[in-house]
N, C-alpha and C positions, 0 to 999 in steps of 0.2 A: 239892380244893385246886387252885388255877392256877398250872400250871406251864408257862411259856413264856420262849422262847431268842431275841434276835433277833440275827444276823449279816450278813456280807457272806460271799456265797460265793465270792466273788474273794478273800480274804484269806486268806492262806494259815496265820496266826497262828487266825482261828477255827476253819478248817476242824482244824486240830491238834488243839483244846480241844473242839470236837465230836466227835471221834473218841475224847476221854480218857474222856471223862462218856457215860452212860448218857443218853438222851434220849428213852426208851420215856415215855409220855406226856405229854412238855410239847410245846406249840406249839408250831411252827418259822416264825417271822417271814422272811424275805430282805429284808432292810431296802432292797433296790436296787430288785428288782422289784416291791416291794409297802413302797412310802413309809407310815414310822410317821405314825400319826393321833395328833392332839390329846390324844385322851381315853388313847393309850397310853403317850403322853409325860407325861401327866398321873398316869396310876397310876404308874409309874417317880419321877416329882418325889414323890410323895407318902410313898415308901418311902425316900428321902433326902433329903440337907440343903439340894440345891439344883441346879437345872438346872445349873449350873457342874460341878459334880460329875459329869453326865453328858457333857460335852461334851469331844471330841476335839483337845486343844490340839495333838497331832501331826499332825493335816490337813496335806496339800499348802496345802490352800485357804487355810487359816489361816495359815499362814508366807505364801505370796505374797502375799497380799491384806494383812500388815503389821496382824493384827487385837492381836497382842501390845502395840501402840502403844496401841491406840484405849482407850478405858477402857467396855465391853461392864457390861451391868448385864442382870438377872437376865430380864429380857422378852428384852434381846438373845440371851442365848445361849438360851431356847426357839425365840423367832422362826427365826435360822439351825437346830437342829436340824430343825423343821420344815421347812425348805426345802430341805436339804442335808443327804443321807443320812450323808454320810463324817464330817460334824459330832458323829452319835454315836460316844460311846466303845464299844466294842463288845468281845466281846460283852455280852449283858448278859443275865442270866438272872433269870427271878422265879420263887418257891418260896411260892409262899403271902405271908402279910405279909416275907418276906424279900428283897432285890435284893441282885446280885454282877454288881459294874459293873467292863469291862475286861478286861484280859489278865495285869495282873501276876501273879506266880509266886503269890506271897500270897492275892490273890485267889482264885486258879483253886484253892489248896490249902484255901481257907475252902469254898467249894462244893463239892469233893469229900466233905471232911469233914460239911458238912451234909448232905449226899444219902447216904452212908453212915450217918448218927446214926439 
C-alpha cells in the first residue's frame, strides 16, 4: 500500500503533525527541496474533488499577488501548484486509495483515526 507525506520542513504546523503521526513506512516528500511532479499532483487530484481542494488559499503569494480577485479555474490552480511549492495545502498524506489534505484539527483527527483503524 502507498503511503506518503509531503510537507515543508520550515513549517512549523507540519513539523508538529509529523511528530503526532507515526510515519515508519510512508514516503517523506520535502515539497521545497524536491518540487512535486505532474504525475504526483495527479494521484492527489485523483483521490479528490479538485485541484482547488489542494490549493493553499493562505499563501503569502496568494494574498499579494490579489489572486482572491482573479476568477482562477481548475488548470489554473494545477498550473500554480506546479510552479510554486507554498501553493500546496500542506500537509498532505496518502494512505493507499485514501488523501488527508491540510492542517485542520478535523483533518489531522480523521488520519489519526485512520492509521489507528
Amino acid at each position: 500500500m502507498t503511503k506518503q507525506a509531503f510537507y515543508l520542513k520550515t513549517c512549523d504546523t507540519c513539523k508538529r503533525i509529523l511528530k503526532e503521526i507515526d510515519t515508519t513506512g510512508f514516503e517523506l516528500f520535502e515539497i521545497k527541496s524536491t518540487p512535486i511532479t505532474e504525475e504526483q499532483l495527479e494521484k492527489m487530484r485523483s483521490l479528490t474533488d479538485s485541484y482547488e481542494s489542494l490549493f493553499n488559499k493562505r499563501a503569502k503569494k496568494y494574498t499579494a499577488e490579489k489572486m482572491k480577485e482573479q476568477n482562477l479555474q481548475e488548470d489554473d490552480y494545477k498550473k500554480l501548484i506546479l510552479e510554486e511549492y507554498t501553493f500546496l495545502k500542506r500537509p498532505v498524506f496518502i494512505i493507499g486509495d485514501k488523501i488527508f489534505i491540510g492542517n485542520s484539527k478535523k483533518n489531522i483527527e480523521a488520519l489519526k483515526a485512520y492509521l489507528n483503524s
